[in-house]
C-alpha positions in Angstrom: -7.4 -48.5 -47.5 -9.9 -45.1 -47.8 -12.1 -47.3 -49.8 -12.6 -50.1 -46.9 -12.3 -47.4 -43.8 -15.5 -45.8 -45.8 -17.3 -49.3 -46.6 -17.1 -50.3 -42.7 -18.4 -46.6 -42.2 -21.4 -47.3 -44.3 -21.9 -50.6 -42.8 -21.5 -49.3 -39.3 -24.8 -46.7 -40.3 -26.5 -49.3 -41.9 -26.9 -51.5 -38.7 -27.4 -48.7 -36.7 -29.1 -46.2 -38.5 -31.1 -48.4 -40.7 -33.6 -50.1 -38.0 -34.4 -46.4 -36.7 -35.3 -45.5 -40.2 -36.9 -48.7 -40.9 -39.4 -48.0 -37.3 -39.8 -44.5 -38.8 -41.0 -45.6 -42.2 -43.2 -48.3 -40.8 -45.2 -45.7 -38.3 -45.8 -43.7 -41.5 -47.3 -46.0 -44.0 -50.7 -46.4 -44.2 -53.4 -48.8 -44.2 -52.9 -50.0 -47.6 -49.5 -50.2 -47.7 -48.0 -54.2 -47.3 -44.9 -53.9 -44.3 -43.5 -57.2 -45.4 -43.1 -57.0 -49.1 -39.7 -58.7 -50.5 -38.4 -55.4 -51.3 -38.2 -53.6 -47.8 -39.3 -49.7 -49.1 -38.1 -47.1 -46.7 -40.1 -44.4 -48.5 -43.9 -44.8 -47.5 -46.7 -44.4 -50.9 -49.3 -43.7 -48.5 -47.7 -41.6 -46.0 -49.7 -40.6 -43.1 -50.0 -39.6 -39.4 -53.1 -41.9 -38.1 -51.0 -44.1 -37.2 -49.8 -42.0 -34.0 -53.7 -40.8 -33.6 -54.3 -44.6 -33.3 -52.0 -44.9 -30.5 -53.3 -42.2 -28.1 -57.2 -43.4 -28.5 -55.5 -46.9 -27.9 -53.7 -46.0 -25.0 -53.3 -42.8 -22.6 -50.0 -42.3 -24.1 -50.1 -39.0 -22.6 -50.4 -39.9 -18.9 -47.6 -42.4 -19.6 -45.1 -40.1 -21.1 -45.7 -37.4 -18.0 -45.3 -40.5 -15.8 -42.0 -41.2 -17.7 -41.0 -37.7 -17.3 -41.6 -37.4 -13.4 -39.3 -40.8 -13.2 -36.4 -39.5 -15.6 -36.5 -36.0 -14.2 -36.2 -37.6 -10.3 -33.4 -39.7 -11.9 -31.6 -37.0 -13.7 -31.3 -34.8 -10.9 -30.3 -37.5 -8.4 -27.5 -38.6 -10.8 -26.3 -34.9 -11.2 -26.6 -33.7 -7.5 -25.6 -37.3 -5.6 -23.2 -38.5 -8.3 -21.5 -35.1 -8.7 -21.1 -35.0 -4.5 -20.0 -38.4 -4.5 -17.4 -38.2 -7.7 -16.0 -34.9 -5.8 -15.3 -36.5 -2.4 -13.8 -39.5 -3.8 -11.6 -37.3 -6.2 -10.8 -34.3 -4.4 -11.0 -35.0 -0.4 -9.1 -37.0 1.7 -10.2 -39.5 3.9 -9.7 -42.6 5.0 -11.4 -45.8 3.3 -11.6 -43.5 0.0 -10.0 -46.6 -2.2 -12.1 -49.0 -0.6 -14.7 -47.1 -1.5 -13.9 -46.4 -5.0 -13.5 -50.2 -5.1 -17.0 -50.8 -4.2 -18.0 -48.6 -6.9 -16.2 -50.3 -9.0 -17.5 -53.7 -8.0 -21.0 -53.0 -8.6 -20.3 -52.5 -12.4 -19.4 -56.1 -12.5 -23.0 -56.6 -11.1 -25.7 -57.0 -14.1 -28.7 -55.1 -12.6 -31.1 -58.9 -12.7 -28.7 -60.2 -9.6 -30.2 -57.5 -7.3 -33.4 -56.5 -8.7 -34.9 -58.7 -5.8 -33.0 -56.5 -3.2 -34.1 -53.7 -4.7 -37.6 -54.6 -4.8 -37.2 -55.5 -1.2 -36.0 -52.2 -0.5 -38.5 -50.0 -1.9 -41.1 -52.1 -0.8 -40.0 -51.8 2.9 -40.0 -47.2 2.4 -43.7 -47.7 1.4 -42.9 -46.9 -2.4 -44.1 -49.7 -4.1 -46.6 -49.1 -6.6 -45.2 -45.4 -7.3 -43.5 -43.3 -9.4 -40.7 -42.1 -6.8 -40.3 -46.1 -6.2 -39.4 -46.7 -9.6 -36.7 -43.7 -9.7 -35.4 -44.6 -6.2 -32.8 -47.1 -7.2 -31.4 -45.0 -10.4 -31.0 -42.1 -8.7 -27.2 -42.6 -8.1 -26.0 -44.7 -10.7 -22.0 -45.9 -10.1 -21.1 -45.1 -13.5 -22.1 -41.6 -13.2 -20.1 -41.6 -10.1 -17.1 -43.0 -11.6 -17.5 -40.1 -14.2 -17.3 -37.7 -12.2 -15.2 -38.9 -9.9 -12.7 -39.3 -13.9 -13.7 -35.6 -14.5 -12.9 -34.3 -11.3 -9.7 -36.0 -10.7 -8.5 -34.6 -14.2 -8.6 -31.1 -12.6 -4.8 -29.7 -11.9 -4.5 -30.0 -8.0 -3.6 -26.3 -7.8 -6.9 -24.7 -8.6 -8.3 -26.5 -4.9 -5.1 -25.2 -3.2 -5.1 -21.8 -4.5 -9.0 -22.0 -3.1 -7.9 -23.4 0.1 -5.4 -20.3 0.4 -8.1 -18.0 -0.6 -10.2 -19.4 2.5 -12.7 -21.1 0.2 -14.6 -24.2 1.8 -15.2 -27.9 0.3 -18.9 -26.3 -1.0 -17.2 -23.3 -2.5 -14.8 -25.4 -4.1 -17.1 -27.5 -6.1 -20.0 -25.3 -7.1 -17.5 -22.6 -8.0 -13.9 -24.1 -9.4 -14.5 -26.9 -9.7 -18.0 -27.5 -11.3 -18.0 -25.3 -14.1 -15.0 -27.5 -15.6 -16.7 -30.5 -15.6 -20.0 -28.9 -17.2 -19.2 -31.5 -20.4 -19.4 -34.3 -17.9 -22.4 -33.4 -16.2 -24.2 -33.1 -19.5 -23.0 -36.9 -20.4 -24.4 -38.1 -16.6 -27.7 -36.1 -17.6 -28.1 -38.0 -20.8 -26.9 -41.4 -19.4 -29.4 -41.2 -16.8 -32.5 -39.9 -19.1 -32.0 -42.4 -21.6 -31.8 -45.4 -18.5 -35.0 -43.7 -17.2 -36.9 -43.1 -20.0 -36.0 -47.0 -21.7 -36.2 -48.9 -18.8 -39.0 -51.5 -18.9 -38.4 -54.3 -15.8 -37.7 -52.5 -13.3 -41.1 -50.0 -13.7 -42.8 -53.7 -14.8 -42.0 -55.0 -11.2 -42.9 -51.9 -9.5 -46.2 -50.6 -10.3 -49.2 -52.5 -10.6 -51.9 -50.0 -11.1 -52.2 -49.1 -14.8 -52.6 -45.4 -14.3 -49.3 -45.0 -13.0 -47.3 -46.9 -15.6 -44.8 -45.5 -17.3 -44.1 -45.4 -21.2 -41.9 -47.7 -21.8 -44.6 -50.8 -19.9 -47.9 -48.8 -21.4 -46.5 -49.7 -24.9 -47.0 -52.9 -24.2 -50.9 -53.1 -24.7 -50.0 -52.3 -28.2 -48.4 -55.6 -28.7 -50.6 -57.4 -27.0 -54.3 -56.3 -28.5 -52.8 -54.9 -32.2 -50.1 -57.6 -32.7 -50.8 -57.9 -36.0 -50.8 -54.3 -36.6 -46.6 -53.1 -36.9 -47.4 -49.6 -38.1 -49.4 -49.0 -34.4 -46.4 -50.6 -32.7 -43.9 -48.5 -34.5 -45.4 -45.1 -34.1 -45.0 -45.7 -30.5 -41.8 -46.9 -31.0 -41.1 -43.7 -32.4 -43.3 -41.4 -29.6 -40.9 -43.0 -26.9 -37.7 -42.0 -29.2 -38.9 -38.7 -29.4 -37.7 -37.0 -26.1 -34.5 -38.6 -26.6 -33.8 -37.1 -29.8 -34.8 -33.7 -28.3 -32.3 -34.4 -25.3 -29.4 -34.6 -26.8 -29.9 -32.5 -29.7 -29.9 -29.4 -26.9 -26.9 -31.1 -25.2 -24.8 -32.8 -27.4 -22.8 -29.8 -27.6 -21.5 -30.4 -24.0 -21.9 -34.0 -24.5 -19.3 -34.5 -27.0 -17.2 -32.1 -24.9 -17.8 -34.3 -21.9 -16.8 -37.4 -23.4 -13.1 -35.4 -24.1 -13.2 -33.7 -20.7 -10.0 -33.8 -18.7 -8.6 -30.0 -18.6 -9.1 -26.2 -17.5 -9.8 -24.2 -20.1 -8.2 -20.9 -19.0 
C-alpha cells in the first residue's frame, strides 16, 4: 500500500510539476540545441539567458508586466477590502434577506464567467472604462468565492468574542478590524493569492477590453510572441516563465498564512 500511495505521489508531480520544468528548460536552451528530440532532455547543453533578452527587444514586456501589476494590485485590494466587508455582514450581522443573499452568491458560482462576459463588457463600457486598465480590474474586484471565504472564515469565529465586544461598547467597524480580522489573517492571505493569480493569468477578459497596444496587459502582450516567432518555442517559453515569475514570488512570502488559511476555522488564544 506505501509503495502505490508513493507511485500516485510521483505521478501526481510528474503531471504537475513536469510541464513547469519542461517551460523552464525550454526558455534556457540555446540556439543550437534541437526542442523536439525523441528523448525530451530537461537539462539544457547550451544553457543560456538570451532567450529572455529576446523577449523584451521583441516586446515591451516591461510596460506590460506594470500594466499587469496596476490590474492585480486594483483586484487584490478590492477582493480583500469588499469581500472581507461583505463575508463579515453576511456572517456576523443580522438582517433581513441575509440567506437570500448568500444564495445569490452562491448562484453565481454555478455561472462560468463566458455567460456574462457580454454584460460585463456592457457595463464597463457604459462608466467610460473601456479601453483601460481600471476597466479591466472592475469586474474582479469582488469575486463571490472570496466572499464565500470569508464569509466560511468569519462564521467559524465563536459567537462570544462579538458579544463580549458588543458588552464592551465596541461598534460593527471595531468588531471586524480589531476581533475579528486578525483571526481570519490565513484567509485573507488565500483571497490575496486567489485574486493575484485570476488577475495576473487572465487573458479574455483584458483581450475584450483594451484595444490600444500600449495598455495591454501581460498575459495578451505575450501573444505577439506566438504570432511573429511561432516557430521559435524557447522565445515563447521564457515568457512563459517571465509571467510565472510574480507568482512564484507571491506565494512564496505568503504561503505561510496561506496554508494556514486553507485550515482556518478557530481563535487561537
Amino acid at each position: 500500500m506505501k509503495t502505490l500511495r508513493y507511485f500516485l505521489l510521483a505521478f501526481v508531480l510528474v503531471i504537475t510539476v513536469g510541464p513547469f520544468l519542461w517551460e523552464l528548460s525550454t526558455s534556457l536552451k540555446g540556439a543550437g540545441e534541437d526542442i523536439y528530440t525523441r528523448t525530451p532532455s530537461f537539462i539544457p547543453h547550451q544553457p543560456t539567458l538570451n532567450n529572455y533578452a529576446k523577449v523584451a527587444d521583441a516586446i515591451p514586456v516591461w510596460r506590460y508586466i506594470s500594466n499587469s501589476l496596476v490590474v492585480a494590485v486594483l483586484t487584490v485590494g478590492g477582493n480583500l477590502v469588499f469581500a472581507t466587508t461583505a463575508g463579515y455582514a453576511i456572517a456576523r450581522l443580522k438582517f433581513r434577506g441575509r440567506s437570500v443573499v448568500l444564495g445569490l452568491f452562491l448562484s453565481t458560482l454555478v455561472l462560468p464567467g463566458e455567460v456574462t462576459i457580454v454584460s460585463q463588457y456592457v457595463t464597463v463600457r457604459d462608466f467610460g472604462l473601456a479601453d483601460s486598465l481600471l476597466g479591466v480590474a472592475l469586474p474582479g474586484m469582488v469575486a463571490a468565492l472570496n466572499v464565500l471565504l470569508m464569509y466560511n472564515a468569519f462564521r467559524a469565529l465563536p459567537q462570544e468574542i462579538d458579544e463580549a465586544a458588543i458588552v464592551d461598547g465596541a461598534t460593527v467597524p471595531q468588531r471586524l478590524l480589531r476581533v475579528s480580522l486578525p483571526a481570519v489573517r490565513g484567509t485573507l492571505a488565500v483571497v490575496a493569492i486567489f485574486a493575484f493569480i485570476q488577475a495576473w493569468d487572465d487573458f479574455l477578459w483584458p483581450l475584450i477590453v483594451l484595444t490600444s497596444p500600449e495598455k495591454y496587459t501581460l498575459t495578451v502582450g505575450l501573444q505577439y510572441l506566438s504570432g511573429t516567432f511561432t516557430q521559435d518555442q524557447r522565445l515563447i517559453a521564457a515568457g512563459t516563465m517571465i509571467a510565472f515569475i510574480p507568482i512564484a514570488i507571491l506565494f512564496s512570502a505568503l504561503q505561510r498564512y496561506f496554508f494556514k488559511g486553507v485550515e482556518e476555522g478557530g481563535v487561537k488564544g
